[in-house]
Structures are given as C-alpha cells and as structure tokens.
C-alpha positions as CSV (number, residue, x, y, z in Angstrom):
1,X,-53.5,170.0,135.7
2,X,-53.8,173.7,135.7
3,X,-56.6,175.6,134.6
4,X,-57.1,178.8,132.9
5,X,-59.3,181.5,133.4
6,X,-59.8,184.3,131.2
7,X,-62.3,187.3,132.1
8,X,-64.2,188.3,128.6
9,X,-65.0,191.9,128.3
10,X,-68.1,192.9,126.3
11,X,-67.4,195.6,124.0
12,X,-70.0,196.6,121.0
13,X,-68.2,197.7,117.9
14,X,-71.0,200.1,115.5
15,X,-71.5,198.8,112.3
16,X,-73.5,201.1,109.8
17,X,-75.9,199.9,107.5
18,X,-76.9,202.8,104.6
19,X,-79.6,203.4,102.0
20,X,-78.1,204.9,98.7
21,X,-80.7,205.6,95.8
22,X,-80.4,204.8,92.7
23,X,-83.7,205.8,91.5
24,X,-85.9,208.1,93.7
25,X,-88.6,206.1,95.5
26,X,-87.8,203.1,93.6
27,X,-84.3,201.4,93.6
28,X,-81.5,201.6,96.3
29,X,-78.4,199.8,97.4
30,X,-77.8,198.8,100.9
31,X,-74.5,199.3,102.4
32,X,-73.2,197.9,105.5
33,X,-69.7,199.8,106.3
34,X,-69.1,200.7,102.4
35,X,-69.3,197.0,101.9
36,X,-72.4,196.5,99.3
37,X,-75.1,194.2,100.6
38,X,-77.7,194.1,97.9
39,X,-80.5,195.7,96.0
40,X,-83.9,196.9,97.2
41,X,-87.0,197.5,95.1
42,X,-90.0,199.2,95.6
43,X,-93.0,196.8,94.3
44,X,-96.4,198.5,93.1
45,X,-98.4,196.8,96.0
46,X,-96.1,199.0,98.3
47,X,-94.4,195.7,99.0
48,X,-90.0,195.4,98.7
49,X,-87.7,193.0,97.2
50,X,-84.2,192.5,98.0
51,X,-81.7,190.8,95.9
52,X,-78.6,190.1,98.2
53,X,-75.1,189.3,96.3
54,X,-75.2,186.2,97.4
55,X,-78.0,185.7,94.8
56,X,-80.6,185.7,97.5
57,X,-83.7,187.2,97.0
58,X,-86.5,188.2,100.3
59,X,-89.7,189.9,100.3
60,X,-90.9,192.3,102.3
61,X,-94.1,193.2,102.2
62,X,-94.3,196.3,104.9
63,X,-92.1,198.9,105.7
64,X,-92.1,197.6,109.3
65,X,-90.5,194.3,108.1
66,X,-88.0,196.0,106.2
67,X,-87.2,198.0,109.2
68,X,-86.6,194.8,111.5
69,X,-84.1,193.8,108.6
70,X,-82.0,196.9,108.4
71,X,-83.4,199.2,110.8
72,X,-83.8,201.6,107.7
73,X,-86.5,203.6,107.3
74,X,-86.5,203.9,103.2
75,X,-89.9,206.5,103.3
76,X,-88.0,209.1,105.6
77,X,-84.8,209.5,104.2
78,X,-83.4,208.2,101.4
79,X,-79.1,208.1,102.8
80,X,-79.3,207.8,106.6
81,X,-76.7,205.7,108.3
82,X,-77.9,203.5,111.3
83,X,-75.6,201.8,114.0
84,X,-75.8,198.3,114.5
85,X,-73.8,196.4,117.0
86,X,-71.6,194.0,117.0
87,X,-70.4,192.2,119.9
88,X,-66.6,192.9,119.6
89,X,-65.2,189.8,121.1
90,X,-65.7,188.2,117.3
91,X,-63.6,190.8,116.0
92,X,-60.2,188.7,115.9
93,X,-57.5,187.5,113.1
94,X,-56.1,184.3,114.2
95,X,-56.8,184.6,118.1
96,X,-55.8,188.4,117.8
97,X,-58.0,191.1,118.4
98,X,-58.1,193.7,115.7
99,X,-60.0,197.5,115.5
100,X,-62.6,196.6,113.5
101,X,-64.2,193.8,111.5
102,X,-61.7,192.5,109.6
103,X,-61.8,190.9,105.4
104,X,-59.4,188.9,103.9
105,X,-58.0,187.5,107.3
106,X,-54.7,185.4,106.1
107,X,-51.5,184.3,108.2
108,X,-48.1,185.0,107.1
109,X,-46.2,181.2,108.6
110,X,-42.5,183.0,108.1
111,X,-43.2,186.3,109.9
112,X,-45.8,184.2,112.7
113,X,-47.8,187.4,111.8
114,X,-52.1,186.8,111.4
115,X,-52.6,189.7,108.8
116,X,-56.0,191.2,108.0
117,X,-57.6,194.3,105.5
118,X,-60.1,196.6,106.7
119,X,-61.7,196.3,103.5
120,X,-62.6,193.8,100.9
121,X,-61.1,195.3,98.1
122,X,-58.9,197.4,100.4
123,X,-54.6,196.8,99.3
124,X,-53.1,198.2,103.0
125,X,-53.0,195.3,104.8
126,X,-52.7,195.6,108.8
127,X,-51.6,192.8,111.8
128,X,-53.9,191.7,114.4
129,X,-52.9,192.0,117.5
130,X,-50.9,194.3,120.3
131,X,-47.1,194.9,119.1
132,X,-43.9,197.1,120.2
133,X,-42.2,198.7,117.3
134,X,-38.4,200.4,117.6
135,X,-38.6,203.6,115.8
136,X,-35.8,205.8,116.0
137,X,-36.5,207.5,119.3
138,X,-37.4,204.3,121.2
139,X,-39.9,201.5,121.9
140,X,-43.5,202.4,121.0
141,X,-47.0,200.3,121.7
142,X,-49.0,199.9,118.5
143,X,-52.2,198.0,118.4
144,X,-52.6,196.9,114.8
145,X,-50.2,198.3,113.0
146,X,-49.8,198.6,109.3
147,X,-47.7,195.2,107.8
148,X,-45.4,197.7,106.1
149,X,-45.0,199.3,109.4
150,X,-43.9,196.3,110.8
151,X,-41.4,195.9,107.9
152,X,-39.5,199.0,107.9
153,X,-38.3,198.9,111.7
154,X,-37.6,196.4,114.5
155,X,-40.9,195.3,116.7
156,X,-42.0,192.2,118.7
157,X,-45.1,190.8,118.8
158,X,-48.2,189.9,117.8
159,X,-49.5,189.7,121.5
160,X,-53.3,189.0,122.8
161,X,-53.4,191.4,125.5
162,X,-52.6,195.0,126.6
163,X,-50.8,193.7,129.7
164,X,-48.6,191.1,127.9
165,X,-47.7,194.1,125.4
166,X,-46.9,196.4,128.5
167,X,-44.2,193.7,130.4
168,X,-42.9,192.8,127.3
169,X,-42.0,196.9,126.0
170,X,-40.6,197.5,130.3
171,X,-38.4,194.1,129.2
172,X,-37.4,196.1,126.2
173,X,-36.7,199.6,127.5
174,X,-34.8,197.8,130.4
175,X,-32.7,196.0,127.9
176,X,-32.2,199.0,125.9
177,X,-31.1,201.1,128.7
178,X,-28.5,198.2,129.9
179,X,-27.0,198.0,126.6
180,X,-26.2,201.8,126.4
181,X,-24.9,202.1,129.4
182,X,-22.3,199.6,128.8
C-alpha cells in the first residue's frame, strides 16, 4: 500500500468586516466583504444589540465586547473596513482551490467542472481550480477562470495544483508544436 503525502501551505486570505450607518450614532449594518451580516443598535444604557439574518439576536453591553466580535470600533468611525483572516486552505470548490471565498459552490457532472460565484447574488460564475485554455495565439495558464471563458475556447482542466497545471500545458505545447510540424 502506498501512501500519500501532501505538504499544506498556510496562506491568510483578508476578509473585511464594515460599519455602514444608517442613522448617526444609532443604527448600522455590518458588512463582511459586501455580504450583509446584520443590524446593530445603540441601546440607551450605552449597551448594543445585533440582529444577525439568521434571526439571531446578541447583546453587547461594552464597546470592548463589540470590538472582540467585529474588531469595529463603532465610536471612532462610523465606515472603516477591518481585515480579518481567513486561513486560505478552506477556500476550495469541490477539492479545488479558488481566489477567494467562494458562494453558491455547485458542480457541473457533464463538463466535470466544480463551479463557484464570488458573490451571493453575483450572476458570473467562475471554475475552481488551475486550467490551460487555447486562445488563438496558444496555450495559456488560468487559475479560475470565468465558466464562459471556459466555453468559448478549448482548455483542459480543472487541476489541484500549480505543478500538475505546468506538466500538463509543456504536454500541450509539445503536442501542438508536433502536429504543425507535420
């Protein structure tokens, strides 16, 4: 029986979390990458309430607590974006790494092709994964390419890793460059 080893590489992916207000010193919506989180109100005892979409509601009652939630600081600034990391080794479609976090992950069984949108309401959906497309001047190396890309000219693929991607585009070219030559 053989085994397999596979060496993990950490990468952090920044994810923003913002404030927007709605009204001055007392309503806001959280954001996290565009991608509405909830509500936050300011209570009279300087305490906070969020209402999450999912119907959830938490009290805070100091700005430090709030903080440790969102790492926002409402009483500075009312829109400031802060980074929060995300290991990027969860950041796949189907066993295929992708950009960035990825919505309405689906798989497409005809085309073998795990398919993902950068957005939850978002309409361009892109593949997961490393790919070589055939565009008119030659084999190219795409990593996540638009579906429609993938559509409108030749390409193999998906693959997990940059090295698979890279033998299987010097197979390519090699076979391109025998058959004009014959």
């Amino acid at each position: 029986m053989q085994r397999k080893t596979f060496k993990k590489t950490q990468k952090m992916v920044i994810m923003a979390i913002n404030a927007k207000t709605l009204i001055k010193d007392k309503f806001w919506i959280i954001e996290e990458d565009g991608q509405k989180l909830g509500t936050l109100q300011k209570q009279e005892n300087n305490g906070w309430i969020f209402l999450s979409k999912r119907e959830k509601k938490e009290i805070f009652h100091t700005n430090e607590s709030l903080r440790e939630k969102f790492g926002i600081d409402i009483t500075q600034t009312a829109e400031k974006k802060i980074p929060v990391e995300i290991p990027s080794e969860n950041l796949q479609v189907h066993g295929y790494p992708v950009t960035q976090q990825p919505y309405n992950p689906m798989f497409d069984v005809q085309k073998q092709l795990p398919i993902y949108s950068k957005t939850a309401k978002s309409k361009s959906l892109f593949c997961a994964g490393y790919y070589i497309i055939c565009f008119e001047k030659g084999w190219r190396k795409a990593y996540c390419p638009k579906l429609i890309t993938l559509q409108r000219y030749p390409y193999k693929g998906p693959m997990k890793t940059k090295l698979e991607m890279q033998q299987v585009l010097n197979n390519a070219i090699k076979q391109q460059n025998t058959n004009t030559s014959n």
